[in-house]
mmCIF file of the N, C-alpha and C atoms, coordinates in Angstrom:
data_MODEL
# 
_entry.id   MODEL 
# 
loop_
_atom_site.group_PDB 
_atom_site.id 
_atom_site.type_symbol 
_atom_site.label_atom_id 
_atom_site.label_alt_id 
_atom_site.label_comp_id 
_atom_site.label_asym_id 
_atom_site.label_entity_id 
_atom_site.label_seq_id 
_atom_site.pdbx_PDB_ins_code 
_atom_site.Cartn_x 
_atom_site.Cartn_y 
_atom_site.Cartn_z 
_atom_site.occupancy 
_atom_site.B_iso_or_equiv 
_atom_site.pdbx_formal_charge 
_atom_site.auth_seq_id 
_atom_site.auth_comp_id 
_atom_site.auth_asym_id 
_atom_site.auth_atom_id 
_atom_site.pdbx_PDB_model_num 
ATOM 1   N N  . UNK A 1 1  ? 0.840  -1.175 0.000  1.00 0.00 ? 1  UNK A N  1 
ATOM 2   C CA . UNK A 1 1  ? 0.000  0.000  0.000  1.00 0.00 ? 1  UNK A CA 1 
ATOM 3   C C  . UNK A 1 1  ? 0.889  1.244  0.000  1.00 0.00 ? 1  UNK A C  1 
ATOM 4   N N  . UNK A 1 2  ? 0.634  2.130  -0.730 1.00 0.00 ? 2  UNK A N  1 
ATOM 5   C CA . UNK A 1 2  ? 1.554  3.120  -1.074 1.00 0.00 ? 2  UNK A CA 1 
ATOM 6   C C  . UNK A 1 2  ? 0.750  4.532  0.081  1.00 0.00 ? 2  UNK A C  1 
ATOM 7   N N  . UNK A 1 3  ? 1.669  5.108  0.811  1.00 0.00 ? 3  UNK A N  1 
ATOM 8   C CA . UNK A 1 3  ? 1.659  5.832  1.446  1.00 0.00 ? 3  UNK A CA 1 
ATOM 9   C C  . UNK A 1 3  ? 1.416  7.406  0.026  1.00 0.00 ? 3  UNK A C  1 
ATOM 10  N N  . UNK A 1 4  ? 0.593  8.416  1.100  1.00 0.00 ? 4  UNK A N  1 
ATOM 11  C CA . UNK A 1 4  ? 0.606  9.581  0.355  1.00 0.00 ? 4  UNK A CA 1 
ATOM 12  C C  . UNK A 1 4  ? 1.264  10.861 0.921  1.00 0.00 ? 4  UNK A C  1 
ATOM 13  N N  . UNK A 1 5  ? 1.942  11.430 0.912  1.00 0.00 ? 5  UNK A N  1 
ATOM 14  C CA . UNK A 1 5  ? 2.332  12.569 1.492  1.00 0.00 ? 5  UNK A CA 1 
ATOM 15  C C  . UNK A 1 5  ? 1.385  13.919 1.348  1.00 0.00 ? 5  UNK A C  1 
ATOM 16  N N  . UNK A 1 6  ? 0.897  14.094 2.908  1.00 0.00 ? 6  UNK A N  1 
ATOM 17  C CA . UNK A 1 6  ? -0.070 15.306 2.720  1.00 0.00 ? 6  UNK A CA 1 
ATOM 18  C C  . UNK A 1 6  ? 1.131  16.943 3.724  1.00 0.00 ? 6  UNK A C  1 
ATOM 19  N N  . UNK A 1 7  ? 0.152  17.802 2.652  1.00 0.00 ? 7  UNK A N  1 
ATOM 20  C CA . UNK A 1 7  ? 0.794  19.068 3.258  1.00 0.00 ? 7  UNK A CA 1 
ATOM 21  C C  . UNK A 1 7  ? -0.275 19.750 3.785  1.00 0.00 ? 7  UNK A C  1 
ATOM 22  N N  . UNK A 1 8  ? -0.164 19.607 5.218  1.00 0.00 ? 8  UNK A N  1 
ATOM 23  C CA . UNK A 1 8  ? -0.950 20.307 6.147  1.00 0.00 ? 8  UNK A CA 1 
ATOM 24  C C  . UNK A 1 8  ? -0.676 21.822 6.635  1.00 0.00 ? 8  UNK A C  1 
ATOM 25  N N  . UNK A 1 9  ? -1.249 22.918 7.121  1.00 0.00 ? 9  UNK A N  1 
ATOM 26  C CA . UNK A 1 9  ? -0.688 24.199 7.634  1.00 0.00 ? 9  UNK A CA 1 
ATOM 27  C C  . UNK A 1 9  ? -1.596 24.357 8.543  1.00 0.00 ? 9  UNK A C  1 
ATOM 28  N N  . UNK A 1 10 ? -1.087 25.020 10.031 1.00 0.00 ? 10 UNK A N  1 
ATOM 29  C CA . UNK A 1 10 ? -1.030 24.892 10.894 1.00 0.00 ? 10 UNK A CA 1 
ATOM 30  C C  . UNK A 1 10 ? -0.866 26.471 11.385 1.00 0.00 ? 10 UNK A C  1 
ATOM 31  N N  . UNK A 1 11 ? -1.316 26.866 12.290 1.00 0.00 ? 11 UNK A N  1 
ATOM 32  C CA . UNK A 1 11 ? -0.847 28.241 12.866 1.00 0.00 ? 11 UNK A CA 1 
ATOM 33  C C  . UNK A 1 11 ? -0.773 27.803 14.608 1.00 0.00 ? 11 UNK A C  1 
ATOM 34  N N  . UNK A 1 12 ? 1.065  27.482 14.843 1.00 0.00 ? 12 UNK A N  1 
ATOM 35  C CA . UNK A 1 12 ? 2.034  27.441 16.203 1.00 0.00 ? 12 UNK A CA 1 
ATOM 36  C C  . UNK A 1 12 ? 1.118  28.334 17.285 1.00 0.00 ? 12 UNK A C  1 
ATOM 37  N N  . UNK A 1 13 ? 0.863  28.077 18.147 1.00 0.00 ? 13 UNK A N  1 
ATOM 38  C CA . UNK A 1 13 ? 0.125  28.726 19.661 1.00 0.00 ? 13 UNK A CA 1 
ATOM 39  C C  . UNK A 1 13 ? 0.784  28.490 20.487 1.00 0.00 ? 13 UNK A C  1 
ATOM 40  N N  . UNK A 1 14 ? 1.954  27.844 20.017 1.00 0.00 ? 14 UNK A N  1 
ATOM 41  C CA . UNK A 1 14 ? 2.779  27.615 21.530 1.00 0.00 ? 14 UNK A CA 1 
ATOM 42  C C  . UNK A 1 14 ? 3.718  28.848 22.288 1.00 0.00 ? 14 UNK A C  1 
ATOM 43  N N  . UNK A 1 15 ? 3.942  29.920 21.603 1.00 0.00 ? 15 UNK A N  1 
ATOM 44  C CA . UNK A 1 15 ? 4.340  31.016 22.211 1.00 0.00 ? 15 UNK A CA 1 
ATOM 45  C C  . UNK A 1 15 ? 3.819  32.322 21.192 1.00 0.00 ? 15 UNK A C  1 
ATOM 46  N N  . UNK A 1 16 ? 3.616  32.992 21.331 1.00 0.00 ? 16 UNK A N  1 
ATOM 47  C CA . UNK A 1 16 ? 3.513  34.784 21.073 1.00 0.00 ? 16 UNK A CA 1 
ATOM 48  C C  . UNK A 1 16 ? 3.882  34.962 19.636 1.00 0.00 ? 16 UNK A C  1 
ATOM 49  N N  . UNK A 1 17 ? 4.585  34.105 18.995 1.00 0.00 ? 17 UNK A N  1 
ATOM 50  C CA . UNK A 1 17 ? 5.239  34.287 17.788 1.00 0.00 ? 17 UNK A CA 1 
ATOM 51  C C  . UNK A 1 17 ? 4.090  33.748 16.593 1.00 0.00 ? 17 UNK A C  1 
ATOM 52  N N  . UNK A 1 18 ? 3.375  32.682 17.219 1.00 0.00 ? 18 UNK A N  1 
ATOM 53  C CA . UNK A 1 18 ? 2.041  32.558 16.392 1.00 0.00 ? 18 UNK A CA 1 
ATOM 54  C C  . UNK A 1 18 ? 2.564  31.944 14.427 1.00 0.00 ? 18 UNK A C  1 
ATOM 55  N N  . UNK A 1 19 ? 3.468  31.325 14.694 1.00 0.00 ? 19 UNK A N  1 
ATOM 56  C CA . UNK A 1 19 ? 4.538  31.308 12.945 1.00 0.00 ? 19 UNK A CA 1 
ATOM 57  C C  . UNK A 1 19 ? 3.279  30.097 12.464 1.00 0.00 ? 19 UNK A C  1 
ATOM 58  N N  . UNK A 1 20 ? 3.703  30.486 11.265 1.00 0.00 ? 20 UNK A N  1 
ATOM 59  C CA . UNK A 1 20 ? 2.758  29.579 10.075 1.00 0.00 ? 20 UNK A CA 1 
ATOM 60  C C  . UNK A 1 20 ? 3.438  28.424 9.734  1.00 0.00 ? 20 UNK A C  1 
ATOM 61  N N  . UNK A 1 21 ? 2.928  27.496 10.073 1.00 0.00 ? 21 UNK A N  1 
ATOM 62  C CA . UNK A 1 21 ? 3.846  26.427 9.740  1.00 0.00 ? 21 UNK A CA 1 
ATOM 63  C C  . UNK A 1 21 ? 2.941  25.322 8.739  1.00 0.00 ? 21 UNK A C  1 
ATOM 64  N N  . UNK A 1 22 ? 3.876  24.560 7.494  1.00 0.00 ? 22 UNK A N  1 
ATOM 65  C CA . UNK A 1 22 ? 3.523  24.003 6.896  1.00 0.00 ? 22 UNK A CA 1 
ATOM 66  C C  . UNK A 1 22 ? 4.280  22.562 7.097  1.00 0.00 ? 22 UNK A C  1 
ATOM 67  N N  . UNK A 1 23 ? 3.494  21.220 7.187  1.00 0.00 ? 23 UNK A N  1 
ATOM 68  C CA . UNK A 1 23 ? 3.471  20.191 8.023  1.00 0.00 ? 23 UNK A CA 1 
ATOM 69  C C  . UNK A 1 23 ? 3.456  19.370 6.774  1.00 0.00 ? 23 UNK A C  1 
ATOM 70  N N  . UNK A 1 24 ? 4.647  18.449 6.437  1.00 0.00 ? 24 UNK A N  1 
ATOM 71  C CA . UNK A 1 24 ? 4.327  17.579 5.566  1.00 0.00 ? 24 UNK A CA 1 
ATOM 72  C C  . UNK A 1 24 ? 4.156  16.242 6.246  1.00 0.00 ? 24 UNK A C  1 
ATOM 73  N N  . UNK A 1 25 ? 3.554  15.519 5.728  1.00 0.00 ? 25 UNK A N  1 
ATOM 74  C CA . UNK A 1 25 ? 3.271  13.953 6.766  1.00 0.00 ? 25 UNK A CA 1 
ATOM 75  C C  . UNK A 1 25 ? 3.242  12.983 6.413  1.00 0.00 ? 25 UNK A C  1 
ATOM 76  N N  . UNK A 1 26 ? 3.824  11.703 6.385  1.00 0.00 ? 26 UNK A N  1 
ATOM 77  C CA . UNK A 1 26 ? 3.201  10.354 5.364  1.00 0.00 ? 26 UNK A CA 1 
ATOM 78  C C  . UNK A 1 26 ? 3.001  9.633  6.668  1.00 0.00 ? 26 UNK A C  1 
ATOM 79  N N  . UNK A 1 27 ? 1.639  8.943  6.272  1.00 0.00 ? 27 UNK A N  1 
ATOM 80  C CA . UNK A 1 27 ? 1.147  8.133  6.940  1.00 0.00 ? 27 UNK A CA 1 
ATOM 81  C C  . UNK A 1 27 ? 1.404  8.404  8.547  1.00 0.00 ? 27 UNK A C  1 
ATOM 82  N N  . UNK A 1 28 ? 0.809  9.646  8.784  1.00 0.00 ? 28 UNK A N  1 
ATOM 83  C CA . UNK A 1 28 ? 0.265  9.612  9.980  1.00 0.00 ? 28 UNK A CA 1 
ATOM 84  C C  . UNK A 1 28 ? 1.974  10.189 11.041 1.00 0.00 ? 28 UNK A C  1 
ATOM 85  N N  . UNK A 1 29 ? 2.800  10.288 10.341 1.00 0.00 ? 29 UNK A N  1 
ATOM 86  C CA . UNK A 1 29 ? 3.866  10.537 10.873 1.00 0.00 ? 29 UNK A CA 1 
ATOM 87  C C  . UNK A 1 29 ? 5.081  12.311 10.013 1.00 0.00 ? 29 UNK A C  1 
ATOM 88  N N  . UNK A 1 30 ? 5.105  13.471 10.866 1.00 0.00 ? 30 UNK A N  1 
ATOM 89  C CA . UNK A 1 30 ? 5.829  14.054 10.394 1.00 0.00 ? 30 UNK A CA 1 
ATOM 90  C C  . UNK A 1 30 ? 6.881  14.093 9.936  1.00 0.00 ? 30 UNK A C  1 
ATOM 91  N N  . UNK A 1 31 ? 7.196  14.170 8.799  1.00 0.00 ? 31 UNK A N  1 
ATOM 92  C CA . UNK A 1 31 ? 8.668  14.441 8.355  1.00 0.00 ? 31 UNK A CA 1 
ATOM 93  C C  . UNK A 1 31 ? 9.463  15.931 8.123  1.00 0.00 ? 31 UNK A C  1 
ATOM 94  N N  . UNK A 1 32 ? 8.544  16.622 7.973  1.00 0.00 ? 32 UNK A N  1 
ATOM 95  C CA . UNK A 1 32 ? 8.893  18.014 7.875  1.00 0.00 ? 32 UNK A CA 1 
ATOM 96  C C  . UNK A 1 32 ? 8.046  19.288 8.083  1.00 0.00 ? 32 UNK A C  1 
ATOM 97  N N  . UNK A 1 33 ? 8.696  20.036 8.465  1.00 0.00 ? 33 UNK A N  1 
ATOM 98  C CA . UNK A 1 33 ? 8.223  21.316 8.886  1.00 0.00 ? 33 UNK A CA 1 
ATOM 99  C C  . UNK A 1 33 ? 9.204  22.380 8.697  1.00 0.00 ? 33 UNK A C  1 
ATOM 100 N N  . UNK A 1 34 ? 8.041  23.432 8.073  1.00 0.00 ? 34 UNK A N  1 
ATOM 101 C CA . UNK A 1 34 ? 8.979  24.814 7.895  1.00 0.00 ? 34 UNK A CA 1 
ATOM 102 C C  . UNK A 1 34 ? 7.783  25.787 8.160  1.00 0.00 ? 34 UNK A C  1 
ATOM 103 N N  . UNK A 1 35 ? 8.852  26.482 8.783  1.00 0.00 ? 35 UNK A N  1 
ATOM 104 C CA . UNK A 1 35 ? 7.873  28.142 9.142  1.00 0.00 ? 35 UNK A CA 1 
ATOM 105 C C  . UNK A 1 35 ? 7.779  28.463 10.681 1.00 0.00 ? 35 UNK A C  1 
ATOM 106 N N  . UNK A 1 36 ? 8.319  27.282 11.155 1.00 0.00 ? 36 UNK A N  1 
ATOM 107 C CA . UNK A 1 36 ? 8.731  27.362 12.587 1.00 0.00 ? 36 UNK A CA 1 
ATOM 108 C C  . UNK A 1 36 ? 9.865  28.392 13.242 1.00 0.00 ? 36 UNK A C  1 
ATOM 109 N N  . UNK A 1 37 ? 9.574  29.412 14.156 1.00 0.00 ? 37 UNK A N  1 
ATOM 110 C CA . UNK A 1 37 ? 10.766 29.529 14.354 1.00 0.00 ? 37 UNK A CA 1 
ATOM 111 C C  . UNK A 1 37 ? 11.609 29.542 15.433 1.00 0.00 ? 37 UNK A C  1 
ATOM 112 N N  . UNK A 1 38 ? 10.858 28.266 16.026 1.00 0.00 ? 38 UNK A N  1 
ATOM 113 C CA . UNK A 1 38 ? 11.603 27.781 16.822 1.00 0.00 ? 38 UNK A CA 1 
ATOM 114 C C  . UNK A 1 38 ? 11.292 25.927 17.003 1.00 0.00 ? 38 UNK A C  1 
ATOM 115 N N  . UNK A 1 39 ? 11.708 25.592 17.871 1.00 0.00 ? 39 UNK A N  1 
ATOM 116 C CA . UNK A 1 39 ? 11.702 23.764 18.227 1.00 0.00 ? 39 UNK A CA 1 
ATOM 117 C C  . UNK A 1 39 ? 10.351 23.306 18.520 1.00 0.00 ? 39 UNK A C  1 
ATOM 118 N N  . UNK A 1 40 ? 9.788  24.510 19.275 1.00 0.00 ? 40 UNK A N  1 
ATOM 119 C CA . UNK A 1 40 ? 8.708  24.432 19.918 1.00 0.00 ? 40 UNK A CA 1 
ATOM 120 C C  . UNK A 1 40 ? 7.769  23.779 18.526 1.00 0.00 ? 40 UNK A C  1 
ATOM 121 N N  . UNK A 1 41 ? 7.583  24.469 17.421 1.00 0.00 ? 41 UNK A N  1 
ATOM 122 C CA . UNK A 1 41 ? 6.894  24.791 16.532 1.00 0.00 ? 41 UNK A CA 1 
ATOM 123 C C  . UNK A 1 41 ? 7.080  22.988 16.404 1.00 0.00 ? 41 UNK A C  1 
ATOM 124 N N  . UNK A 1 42 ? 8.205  22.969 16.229 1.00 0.00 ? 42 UNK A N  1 
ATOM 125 C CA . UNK A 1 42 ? 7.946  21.229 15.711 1.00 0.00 ? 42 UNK A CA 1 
ATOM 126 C C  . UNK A 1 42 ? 7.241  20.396 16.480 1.00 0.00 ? 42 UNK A C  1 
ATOM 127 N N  . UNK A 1 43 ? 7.040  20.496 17.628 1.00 0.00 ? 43 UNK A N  1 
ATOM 128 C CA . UNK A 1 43 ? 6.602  19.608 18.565 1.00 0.00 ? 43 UNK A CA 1 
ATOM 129 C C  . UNK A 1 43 ? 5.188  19.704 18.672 1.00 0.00 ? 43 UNK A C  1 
ATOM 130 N N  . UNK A 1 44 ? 4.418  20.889 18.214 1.00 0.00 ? 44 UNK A N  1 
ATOM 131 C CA . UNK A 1 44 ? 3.296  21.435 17.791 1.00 0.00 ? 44 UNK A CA 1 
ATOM 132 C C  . UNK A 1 44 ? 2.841  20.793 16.918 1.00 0.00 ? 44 UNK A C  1 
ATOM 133 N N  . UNK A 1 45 ? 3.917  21.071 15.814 1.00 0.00 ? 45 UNK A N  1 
ATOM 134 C CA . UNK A 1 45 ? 3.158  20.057 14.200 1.00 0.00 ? 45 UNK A CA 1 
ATOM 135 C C  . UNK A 1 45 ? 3.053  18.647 14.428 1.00 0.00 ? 45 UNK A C  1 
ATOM 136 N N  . UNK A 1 46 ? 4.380  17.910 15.637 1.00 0.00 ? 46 UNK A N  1 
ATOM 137 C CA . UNK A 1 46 ? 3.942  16.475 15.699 1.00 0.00 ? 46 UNK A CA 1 
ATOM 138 C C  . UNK A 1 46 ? 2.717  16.274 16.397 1.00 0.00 ? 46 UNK A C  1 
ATOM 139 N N  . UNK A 1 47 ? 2.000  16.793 17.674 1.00 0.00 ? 47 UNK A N  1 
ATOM 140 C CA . UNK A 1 47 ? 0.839  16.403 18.236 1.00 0.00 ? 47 UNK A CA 1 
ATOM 141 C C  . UNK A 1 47 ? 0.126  17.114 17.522 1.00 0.00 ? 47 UNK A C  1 
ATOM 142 N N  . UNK A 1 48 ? -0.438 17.694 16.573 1.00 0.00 ? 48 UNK A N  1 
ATOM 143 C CA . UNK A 1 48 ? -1.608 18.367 16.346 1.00 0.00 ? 48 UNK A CA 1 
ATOM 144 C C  . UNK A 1 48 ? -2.082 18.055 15.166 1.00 0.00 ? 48 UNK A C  1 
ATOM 145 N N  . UNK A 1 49 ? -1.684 16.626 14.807 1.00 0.00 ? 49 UNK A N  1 
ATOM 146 C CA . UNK A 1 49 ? -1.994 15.558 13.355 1.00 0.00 ? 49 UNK A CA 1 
ATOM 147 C C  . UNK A 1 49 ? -3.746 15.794 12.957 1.00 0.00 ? 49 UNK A C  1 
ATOM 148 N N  . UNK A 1 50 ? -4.301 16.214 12.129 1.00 0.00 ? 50 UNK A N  1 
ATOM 149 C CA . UNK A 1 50 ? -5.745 15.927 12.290 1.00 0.00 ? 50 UNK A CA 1 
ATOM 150 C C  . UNK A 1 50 ? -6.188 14.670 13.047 1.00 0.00 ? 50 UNK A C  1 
ATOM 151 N N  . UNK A 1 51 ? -7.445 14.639 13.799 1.00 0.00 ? 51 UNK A N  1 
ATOM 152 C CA . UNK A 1 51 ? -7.784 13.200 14.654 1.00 0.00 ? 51 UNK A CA 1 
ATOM 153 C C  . UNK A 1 51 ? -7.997 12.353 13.041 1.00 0.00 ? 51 UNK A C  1 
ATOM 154 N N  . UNK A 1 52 ? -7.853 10.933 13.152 1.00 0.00 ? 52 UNK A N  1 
ATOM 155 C CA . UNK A 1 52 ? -8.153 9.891  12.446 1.00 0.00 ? 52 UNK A CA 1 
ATOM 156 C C  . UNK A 1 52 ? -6.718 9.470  11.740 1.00 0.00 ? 52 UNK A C  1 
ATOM 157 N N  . UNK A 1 53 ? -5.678 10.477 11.950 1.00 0.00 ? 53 UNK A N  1 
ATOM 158 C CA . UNK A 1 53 ? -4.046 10.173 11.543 1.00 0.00 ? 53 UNK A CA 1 
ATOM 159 C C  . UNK A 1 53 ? -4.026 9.298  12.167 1.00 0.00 ? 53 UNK A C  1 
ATOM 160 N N  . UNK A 1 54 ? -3.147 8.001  11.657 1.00 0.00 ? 54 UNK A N  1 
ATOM 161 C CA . UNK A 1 54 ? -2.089 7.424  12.294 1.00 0.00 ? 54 UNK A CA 1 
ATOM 162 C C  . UNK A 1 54 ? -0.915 8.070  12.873 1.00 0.00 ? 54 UNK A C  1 
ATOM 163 N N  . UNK A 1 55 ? -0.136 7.874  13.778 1.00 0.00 ? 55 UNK A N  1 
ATOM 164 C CA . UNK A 1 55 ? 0.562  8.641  14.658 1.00 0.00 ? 55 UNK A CA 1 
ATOM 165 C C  . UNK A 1 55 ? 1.561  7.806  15.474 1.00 0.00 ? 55 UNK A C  1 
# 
């Protein structure tokens, strides 16, 4: 079964900076993120998968 890579975007709430981040994902798992500008941001895009992701 062939996995699809989706590009999700996201707006970071984890501090004041509020950055736009765009979330690429295959199968339920992040691989990338940009627009973060900081660590935080990543840790954001990993828990905040739409519900029904694998994860």
């Amino acid at each position: 079964m062939e996995k699809k890579v989706e590009v999700l975007h996201f707006n970071c709430e984890v501090c004041k900076n509020h950055c736009s981040l765009t979330v690429e994902a295959e199968g339920g798992q992040v691989f990338n993120v940009t627009g973060n500008g900081c660590l935080r941001g990543l840790a954001y895009a990993q828990s905040h998968l739409p519900e029904g992701k694998e994860r």
